[in-house]
GUMARZA-191856 format. One record per residue: residue in three letters; x negated, y, z of N, C-alpha, C, CB in turn. Coordinates in steps of 0.05 Angstrom, whole numbers, plus 5000, padded with zeros to 4 digits. Glycine has a CB too. Layout:
<recs>
ALAXYZXYZXYZXYZ...
</recs>
This chain:
<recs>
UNK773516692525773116932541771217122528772016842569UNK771717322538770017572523768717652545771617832508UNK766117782544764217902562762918202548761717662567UNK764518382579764418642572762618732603767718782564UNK760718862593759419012614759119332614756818902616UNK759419352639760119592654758319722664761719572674UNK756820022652754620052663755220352677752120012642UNK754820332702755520612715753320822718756620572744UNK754020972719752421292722749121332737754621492744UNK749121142752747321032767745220772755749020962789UNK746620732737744920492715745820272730740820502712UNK746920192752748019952770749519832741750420042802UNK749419572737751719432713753119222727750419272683UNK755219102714757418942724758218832696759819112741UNK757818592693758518412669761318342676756618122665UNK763018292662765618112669765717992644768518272677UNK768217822660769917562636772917732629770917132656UNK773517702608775917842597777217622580775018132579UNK780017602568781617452556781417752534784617302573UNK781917542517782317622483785617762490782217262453UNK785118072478787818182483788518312503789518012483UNK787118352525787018592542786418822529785218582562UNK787119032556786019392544783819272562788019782553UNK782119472548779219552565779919652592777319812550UNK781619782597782819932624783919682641785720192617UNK785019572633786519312645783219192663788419022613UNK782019172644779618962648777119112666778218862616UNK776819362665776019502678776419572706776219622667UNK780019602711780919652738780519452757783419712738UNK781319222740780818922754778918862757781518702744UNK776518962754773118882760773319122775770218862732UNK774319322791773919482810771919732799772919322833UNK771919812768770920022759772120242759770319992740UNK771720472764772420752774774120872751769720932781UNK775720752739777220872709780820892728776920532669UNK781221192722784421202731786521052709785521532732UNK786721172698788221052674790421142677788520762671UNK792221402699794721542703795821532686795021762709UNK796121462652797621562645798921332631796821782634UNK798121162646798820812637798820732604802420732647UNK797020862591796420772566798621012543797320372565UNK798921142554801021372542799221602525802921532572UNK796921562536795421742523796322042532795621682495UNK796422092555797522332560795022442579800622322572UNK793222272580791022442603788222222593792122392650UNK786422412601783322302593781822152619781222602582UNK783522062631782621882662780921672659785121722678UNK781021492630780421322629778921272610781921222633UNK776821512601774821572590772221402590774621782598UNK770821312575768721192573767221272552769220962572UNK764421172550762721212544761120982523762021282565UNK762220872499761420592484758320642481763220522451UNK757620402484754620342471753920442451754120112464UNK752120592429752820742410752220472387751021072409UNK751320232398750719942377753619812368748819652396UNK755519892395758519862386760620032382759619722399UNK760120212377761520422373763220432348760020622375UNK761520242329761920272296764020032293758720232274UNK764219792307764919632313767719602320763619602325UNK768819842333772419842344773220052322773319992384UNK776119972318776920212296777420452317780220142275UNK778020572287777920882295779520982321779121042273UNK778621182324781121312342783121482325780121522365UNK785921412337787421582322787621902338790421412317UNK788122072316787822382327788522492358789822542309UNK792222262367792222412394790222282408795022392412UNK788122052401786622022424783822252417785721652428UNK783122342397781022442395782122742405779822392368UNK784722812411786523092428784523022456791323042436UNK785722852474785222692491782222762503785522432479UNK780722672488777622692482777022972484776722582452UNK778223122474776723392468776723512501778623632441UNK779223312525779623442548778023372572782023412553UNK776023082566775522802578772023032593775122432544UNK772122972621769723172630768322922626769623372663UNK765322972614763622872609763722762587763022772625UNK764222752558765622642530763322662526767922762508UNK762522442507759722402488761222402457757522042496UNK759522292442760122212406761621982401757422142386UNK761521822424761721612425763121482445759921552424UNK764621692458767421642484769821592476768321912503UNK771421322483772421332480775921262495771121282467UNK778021222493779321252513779720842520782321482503UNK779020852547779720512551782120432548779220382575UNK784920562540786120492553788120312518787220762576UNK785920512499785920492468783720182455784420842455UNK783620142477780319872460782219622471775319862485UNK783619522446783819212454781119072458785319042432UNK781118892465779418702472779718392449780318652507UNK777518332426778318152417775918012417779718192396UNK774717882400773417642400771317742390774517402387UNK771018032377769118092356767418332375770718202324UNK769018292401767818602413766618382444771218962421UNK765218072434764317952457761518082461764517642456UNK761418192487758218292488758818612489756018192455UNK761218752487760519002492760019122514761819112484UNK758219382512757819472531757919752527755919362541UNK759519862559761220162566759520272583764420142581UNK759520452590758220672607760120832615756220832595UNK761220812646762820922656761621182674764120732668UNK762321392657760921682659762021812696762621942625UNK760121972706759622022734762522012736757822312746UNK763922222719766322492729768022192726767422882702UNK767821912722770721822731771321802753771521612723UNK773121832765775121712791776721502784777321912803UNK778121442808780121262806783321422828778420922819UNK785421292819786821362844786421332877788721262840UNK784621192883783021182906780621422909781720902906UNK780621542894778821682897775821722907779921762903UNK774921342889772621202898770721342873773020822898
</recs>
């Protein structure tokens, strides 16, 4: 299991357990974190925007260009945002930690 924590806007955190090979979005929605993800991994909308640790940031490969398109649209983007829907989840990313920026929603509109 992998352990990814979730730190919201409010500094409130939420650790979870993840399987090797999820999206970050998958793992995120299912711990009840505020990430839409509309565009079901299509990369066609910045819903599912996050915010990496800047200790792991160096750590996930790159983004490819349409996600850094993506990014340029994402309200609240840092240096270091990136799209969840793009972060597998493997064995080398046990311990990361996201910052899920104010402006996310969800389709609930929680």
């Amino acid at each position: 299991m992998i352990t990814v924590t979730f730190i919201n806007a409010d500094g409130e955190s939420l650790e979870v357990q993840a399987v090797d090979g999820r999206s970050l979005l998958d793992v995120a929605q299912a711990a009840g974190q505020p990430l839409e993800g509309a565009c079901e991994g299509q990369m066609a909308c910045s819903t599912c925007h996050v915010v990496i640790d800047k200790d792991w940031f160096d750590r996930l490969p790159r983004a490819v260009e349409d996600e850094e398109d993506m990014l340029d649209l994402a309200s609240g983007a840092r240096r270091t945002s990136r799209l969840s829907c793009q972060i597998i989840l493997t064995p080398e990313l046990d311990g990361l930690n996201v910052h899920v920026p104010a402006e996310s929603r969800n389709m609930q509109g929680l």
